[in-house]
C-alpha positions in Angstrom: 69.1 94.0 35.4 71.1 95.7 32.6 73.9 93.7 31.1 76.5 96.4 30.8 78.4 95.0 27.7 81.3 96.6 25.3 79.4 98.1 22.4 82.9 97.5 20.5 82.9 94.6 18.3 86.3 92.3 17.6 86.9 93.6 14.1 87.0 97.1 15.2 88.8 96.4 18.0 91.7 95.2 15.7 91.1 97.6 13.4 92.1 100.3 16.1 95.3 97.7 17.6 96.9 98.0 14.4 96.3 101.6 13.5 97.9 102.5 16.9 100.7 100.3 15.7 101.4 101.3 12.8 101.6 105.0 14.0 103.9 103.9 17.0 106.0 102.6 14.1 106.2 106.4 12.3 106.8 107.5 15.4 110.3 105.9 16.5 111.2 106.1 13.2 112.9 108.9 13.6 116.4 109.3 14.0 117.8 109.3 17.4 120.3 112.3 18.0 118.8 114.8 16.0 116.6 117.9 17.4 113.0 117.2 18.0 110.8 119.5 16.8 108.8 121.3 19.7 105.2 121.5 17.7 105.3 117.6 16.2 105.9 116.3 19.7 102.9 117.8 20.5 101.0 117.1 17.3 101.6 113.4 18.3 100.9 113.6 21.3 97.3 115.2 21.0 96.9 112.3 18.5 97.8 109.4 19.8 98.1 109.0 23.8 101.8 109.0 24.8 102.8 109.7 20.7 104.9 113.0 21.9 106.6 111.2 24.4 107.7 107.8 21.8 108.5 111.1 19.6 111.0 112.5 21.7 111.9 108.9 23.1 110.6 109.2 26.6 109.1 105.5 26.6 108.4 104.9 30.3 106.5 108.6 30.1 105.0 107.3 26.8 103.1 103.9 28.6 102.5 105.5 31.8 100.3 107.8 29.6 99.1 105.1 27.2 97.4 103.0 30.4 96.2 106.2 32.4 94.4 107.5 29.0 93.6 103.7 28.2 91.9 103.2 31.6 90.3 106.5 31.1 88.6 105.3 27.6 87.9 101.8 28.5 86.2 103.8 31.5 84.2 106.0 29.6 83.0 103.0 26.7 81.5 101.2 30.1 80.0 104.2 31.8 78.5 104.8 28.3 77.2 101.4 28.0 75.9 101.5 31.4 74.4 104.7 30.9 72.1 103.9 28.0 71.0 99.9 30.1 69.3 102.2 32.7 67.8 104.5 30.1 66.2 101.8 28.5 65.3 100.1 31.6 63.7 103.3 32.7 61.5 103.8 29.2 60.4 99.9 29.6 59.2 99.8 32.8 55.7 99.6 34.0 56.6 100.4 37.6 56.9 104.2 38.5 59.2 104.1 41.4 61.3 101.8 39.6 61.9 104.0 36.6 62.6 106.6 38.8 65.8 104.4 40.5 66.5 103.5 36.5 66.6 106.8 35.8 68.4 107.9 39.2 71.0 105.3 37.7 71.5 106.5 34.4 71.8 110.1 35.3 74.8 108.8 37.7 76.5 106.7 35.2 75.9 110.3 32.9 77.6 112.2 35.4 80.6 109.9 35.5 81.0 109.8 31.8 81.3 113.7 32.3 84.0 112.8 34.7 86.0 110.3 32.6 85.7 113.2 29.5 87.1 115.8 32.0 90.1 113.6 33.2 90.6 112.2 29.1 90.9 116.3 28.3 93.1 116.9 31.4 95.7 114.4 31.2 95.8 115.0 27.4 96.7 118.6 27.9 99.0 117.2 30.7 100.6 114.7 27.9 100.9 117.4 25.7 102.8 119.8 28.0 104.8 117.2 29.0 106.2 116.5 25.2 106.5 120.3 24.7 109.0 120.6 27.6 110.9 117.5 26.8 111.5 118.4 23.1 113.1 121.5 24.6 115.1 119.9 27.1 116.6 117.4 24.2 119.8 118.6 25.2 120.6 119.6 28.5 122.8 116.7 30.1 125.3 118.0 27.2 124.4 121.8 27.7 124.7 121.2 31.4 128.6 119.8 30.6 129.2 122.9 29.4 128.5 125.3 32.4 131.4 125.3 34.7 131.7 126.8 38.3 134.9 127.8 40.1 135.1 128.4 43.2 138.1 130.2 43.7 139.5 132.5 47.5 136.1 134.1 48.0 134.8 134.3 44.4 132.5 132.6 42.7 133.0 132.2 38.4 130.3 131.0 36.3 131.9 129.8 33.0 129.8 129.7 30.1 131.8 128.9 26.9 130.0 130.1 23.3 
């Protein structure tokens, strides 16, 4: 039977830890009341999975889509490793019928590496809206303070002060 192993070694595993950290570090680095800018929130977030939303200081949003996209790789390393066990199962066997099932297998485990690439590219794109809109919104509890209605006999005033 395959062994279905991580084909990611220790070092490189670390390796990866810190350069994630280090970029979470650039990334609240930045000062907290001023503007966001619209197009580095999503920058980072196509980067790094949940960097536009540490950008724009949406934390909660930011490790929600950290473990989703997490999940979704770990998922994808495994299918992969899976995958290729059943491939070379299939080449080494002497049986017909059971190369067949080997290669039944590995054309499932294919299939849901497809799937784990297709939900990767969807809730990036998802990630990356997400950041857009919240750089834009930086500022509406204190635009919100602003708008004023009056309700006054039977009228209605919208007050909107420049």
């Amino acid at each position: 039977m395959p062994t279905g192993g991580c084909p990611i070694d220790a070092m490189k595993l670390w390796r990866i830890t810190i350069l994630c950290l280090v970029l979470l570090a650039l990334l609240t680095g930045a000062e907290a009341k001023t503007e966001p800018r619209v197009y580095r929130a999503v920058a980072y977030s196509a980067l790094l999975p949940g960097g536009g939303q540490i950008y724009n200081q949406q934390y909660i949003k930011a490790g929600v889509v950290i473990g989703i996209q997490g999940f979704l790789i770990g998922s994808a390393i495994y299918h992969d490793g899976k995958r290729d066990d059943y491939k070379a199962l299939a080449e080494s066997s002497i049986d017909p019928l059971e190369a067949q099932q080997y290669l039944y297998l590995s054309k499932d485990y294919r299939n849901k590496l497809r799937s784990d690439y297709w939900w990767m590219g969807i809730t990036a794109a998802l990630s990356m809206i997400d950041a857009y809109v919240d750089a834009h919104l930086w500022d509406y509890d204190a635009q919100r303070e602003r708008i004023r209605l009056k309700f006054e006999d039977s009228k209605l005033q919208l007050q909107i002060p420049f």
